[in-house]
C-alpha positions in Angstrom: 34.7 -17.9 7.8 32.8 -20.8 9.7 30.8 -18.4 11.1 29.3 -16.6 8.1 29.0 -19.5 5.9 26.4 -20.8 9.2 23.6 -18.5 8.6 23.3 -19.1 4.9 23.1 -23.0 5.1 20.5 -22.4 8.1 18.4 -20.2 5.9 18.8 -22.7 3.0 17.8 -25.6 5.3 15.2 -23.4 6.5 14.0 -22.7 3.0 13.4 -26.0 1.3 10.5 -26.9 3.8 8.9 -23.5 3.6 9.7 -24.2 -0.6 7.9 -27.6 0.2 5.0 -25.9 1.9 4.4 -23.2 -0.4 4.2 -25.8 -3.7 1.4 -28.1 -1.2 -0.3 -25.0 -0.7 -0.6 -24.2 -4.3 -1.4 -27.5 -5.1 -4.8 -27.7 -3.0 -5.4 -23.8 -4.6 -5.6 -25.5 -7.5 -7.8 -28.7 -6.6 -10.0 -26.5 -4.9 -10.1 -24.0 -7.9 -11.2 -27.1 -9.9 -8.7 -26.4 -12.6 -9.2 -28.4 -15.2 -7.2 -27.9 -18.4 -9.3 -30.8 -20.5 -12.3 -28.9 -19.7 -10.4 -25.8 -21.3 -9.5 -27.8 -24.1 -12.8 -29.3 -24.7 -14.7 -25.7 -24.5 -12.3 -23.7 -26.9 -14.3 -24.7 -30.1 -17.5 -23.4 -28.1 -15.9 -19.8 -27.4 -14.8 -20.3 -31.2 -18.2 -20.8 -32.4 -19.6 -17.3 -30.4 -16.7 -15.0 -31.5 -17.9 -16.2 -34.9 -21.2 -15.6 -34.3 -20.2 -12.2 -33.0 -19.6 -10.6 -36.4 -20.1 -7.8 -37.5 -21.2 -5.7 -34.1 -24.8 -5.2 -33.8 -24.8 -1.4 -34.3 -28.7 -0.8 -33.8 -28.7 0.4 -30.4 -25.5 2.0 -30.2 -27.4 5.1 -29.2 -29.1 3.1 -25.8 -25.3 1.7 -25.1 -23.8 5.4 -25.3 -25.9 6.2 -22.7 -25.3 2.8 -20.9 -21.5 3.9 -21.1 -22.3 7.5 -19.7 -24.1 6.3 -17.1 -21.3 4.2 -15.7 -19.0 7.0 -16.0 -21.6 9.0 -14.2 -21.5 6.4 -11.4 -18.0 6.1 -10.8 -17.4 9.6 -10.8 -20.5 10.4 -8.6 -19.0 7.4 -6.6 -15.7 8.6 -6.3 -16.5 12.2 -5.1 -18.7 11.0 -2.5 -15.6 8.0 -1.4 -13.1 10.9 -0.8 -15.6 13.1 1.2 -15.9 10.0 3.2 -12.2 9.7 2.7 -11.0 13.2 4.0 -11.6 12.9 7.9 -10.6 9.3 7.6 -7.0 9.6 6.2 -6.4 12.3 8.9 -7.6 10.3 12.1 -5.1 7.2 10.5 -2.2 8.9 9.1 0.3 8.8 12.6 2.1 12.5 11.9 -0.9 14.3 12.2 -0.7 13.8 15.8 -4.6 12.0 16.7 -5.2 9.8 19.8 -4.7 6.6 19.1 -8.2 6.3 20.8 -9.3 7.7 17.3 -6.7 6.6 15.4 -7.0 2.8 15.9 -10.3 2.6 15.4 -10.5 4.8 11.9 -7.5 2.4 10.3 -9.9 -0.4 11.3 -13.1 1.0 9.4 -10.3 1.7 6.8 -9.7 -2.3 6.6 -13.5 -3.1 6.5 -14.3 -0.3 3.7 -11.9 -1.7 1.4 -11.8 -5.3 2.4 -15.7 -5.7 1.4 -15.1 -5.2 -2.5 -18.0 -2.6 -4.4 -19.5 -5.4 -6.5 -20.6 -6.9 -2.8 -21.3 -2.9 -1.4 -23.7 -2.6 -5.0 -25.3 -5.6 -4.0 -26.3 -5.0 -0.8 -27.5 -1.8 -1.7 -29.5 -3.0 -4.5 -31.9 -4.7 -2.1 -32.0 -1.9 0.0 -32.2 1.4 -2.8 -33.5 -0.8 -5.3 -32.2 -1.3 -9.3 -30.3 1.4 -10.5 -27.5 3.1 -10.8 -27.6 4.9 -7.2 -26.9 1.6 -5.7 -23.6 1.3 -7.8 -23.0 4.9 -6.8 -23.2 3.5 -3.0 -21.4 0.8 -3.6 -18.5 2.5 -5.1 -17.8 5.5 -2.9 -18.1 3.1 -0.1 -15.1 0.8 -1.0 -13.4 3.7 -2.9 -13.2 5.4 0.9 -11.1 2.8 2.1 -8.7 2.8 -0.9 -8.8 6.5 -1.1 -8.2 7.2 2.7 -5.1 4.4 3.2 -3.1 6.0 0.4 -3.5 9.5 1.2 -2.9 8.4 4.9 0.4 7.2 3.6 0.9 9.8 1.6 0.6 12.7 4.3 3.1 10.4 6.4 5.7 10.5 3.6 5.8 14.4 4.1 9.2 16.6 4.6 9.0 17.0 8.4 11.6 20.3 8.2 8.5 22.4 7.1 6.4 20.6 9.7 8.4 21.5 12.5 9.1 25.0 11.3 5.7 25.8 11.9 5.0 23.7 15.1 8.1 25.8 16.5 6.0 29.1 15.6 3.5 27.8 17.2 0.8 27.3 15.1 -1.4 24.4 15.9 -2.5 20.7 14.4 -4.9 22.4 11.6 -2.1 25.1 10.7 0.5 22.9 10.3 -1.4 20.9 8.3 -2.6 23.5 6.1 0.0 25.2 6.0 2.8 22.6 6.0 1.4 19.4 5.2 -1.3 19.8 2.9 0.7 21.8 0.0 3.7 19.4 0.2 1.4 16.1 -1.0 -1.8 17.9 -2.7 -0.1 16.5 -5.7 0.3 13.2 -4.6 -3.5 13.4 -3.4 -4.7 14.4 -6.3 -3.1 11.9 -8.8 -4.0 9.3 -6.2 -7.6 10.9 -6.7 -7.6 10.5 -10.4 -6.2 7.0 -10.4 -9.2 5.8 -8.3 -11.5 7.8 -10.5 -9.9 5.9 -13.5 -9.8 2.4 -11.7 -13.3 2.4 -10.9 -14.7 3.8 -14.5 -13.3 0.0 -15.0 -14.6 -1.5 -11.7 -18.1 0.0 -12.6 -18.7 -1.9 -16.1 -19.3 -5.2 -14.5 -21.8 -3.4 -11.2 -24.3 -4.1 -13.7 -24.5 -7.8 -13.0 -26.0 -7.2 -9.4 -28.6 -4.9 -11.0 -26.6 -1.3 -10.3 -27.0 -0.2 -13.7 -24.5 0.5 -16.0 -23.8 -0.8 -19.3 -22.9 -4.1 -17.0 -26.1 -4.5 -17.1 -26.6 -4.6 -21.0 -23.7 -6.9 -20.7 -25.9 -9.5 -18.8 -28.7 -9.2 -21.1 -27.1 -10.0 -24.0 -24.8 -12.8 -22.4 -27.7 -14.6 -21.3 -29.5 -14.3 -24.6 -26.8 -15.2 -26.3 -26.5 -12.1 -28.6 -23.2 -12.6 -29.0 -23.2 -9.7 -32.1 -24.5 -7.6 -29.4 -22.0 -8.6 -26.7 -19.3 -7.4 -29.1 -21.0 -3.7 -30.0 -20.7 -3.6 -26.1 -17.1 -4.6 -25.1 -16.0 -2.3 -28.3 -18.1 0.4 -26.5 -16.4 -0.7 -22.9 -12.7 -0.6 -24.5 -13.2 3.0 -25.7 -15.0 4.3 -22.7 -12.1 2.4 -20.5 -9.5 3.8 -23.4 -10.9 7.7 -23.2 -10.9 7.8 -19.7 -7.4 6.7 -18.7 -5.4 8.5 -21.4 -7.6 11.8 -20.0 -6.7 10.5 -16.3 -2.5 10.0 -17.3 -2.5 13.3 -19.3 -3.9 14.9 -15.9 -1.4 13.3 -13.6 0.8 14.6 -15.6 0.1 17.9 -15.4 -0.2 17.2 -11.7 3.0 15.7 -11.4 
C-alpha cells in the first residue's frame, strides 16, 4: 500500500514547483505582452464612437469589393493547388511506411518544419518585394506555407493506413509505387482530400488580411479604409469578408461530407 501511495505524493511534490513555474512564466507573458486592462477600459468609448460612426455600410463600391472578395478567393485557391503540388513528393519522402532513406527522409520533414514554421503573411511579404504588389505575391505566399501544412497531415495520414492490404501486395511482389497506388493511396484518398479542402477553406480566411503587406485581396481595401478612418466603409467590408468566409466553409463541410 506504502508503495503505491509513494509515486503519487512524488508526482504531487513534483507538481507544485512545475505549477509554480508555469504561473512565473505566464506572469512575464503578460508583462511582456504589455497587458494593460486600464488601457482597455479607457479605449472602449473610442471603439464605441467608430462602430457608431460605422452605420449604415457604405454600399457605393460594393461592386469594387466583390471583386476584392473574388480575388482573395482566387488566391487562396490558386495558392492552395500550387501548396499540394509542392505537397505531393513531400508527404511521400516524410511519411515512414512508404519505405524512403532516411537520407531523404530526414531532410524533407525538416523543409516540412521550415514551410510551415515561416507563417504566409511573412512568405506574402517577402515576395512582395521580390514580384511586386499584387495578388501573385499572396498566391506565393500561400502555397508556400500551405506545403508544409498540407504535406505533414497527409504524411500522417498515409502512416495511419491498414497495413493488411499493404502487405498483401508487397507479398505479390509488387513494388514501392504499386503498393502505394494500389494499397495505400485508395485507403486515405479520403482523408487527403478532406484534409485538402480544409486547407482550401482555412486559407480563404488566412488570405483576407495578405492584403496588409500589399498582396492584394480585399485585405488590402481593409487597410485603406482603416487608415482613413472610413469606418462606414470598414463595415461594407467585414459584412462582405463574413459572407465570402460564410459561403466558403459551408460549401467546404457539405464536400467533406460527401467525401467522408
Amino acid at each position: 500500500m506504502q508503495a503505491d501511495l509513494a509515486p503519487t505524493a512524488a508526482s504531487r511534490t513534483a507538481f507544485v514547483p512545475l505549477l509554480g513555474l508555469g504561473v512565473a512564466f505566464y506572469a512575464l507573458c503578460l508583462h511582456v505582452a504589455e497587458v494593460d486592462v486600464l488601457r482597455l477600459w479607457e479605449g472602449l468609448p473610442r471603439l464605441a464612437g467608430w462602430i457608431a460612426r460605422s452605420w449604415p455600410p457604405d454600399l457605393s463600391e460594393i461592386d469594387v469589393l466583390a471583386r476584392r472578395g473574388l480575388e482573395t478567393v482566387a488566391m487562396a485557391t490558386v495558392g492552395v493547388s500550387f501548396g499540394a503540388i509542392i505537397a505531393a513528393p513531400l508527404c511521400l519522402l516524410a511519411a515512414r511506411n512508404i519505405g524512403v532513406s532516411p537520407l531523404l527522409a530526414l531532410p524533407a520533414r525538416w523543409l516540412l518544419n521550415a514551410l510551415r514554421g515561416i507563417d504566409s503573411f511573412v512568405f506574402a511579404l517577402i515576395f512582395v518585394a521580390a514580384v511586386g504588389l499584387g495578388p501573385f505575391a499572396g498566391v506565393l505566399g500561400v502555397a508556400l506555407h500551405t506545403a508544409g501544412s498540407i504535406a505533414k497531415l497527409w504524411a500522417e495520414t498515409i502512416e495511419t493506413t491498414e497495413p493488411g492490404p499493404v502487405e498483401a501486395a508487397r507479398m505479390s511482389g509488387a513494388g514501392r509505387l504499386r503498393v502505394f497506388l494500389h494499397a495505400q493511396l485508395p485507403d486515405a484518398l479520403p482523408q487527403l482530400s478532406s484534409i485538402l479542402l480544409y486547407m482550401w477553406e482555412f486559407n480563404v480566411r488566412a488570405s483576407t488580411v495578405l492584403g496588409v503587406v500589399g498582396a492584394g485581396g480585399i485585405g488590402q481595401e481593409l487597410k485603406n479604409s482603416v487608415d482613413l478612418l472610413q469606418f462606414d466603409r470598414v463595415l461594407t467590408i467585414l459584412l462582405v469578408i463574413l459572407a465570402m468566409v460564410t459561403a466558403i466553409d459551408q460549401l467546404s463541410a457539405w464536400l467533406r461530407r460527401r467525401l467522408s
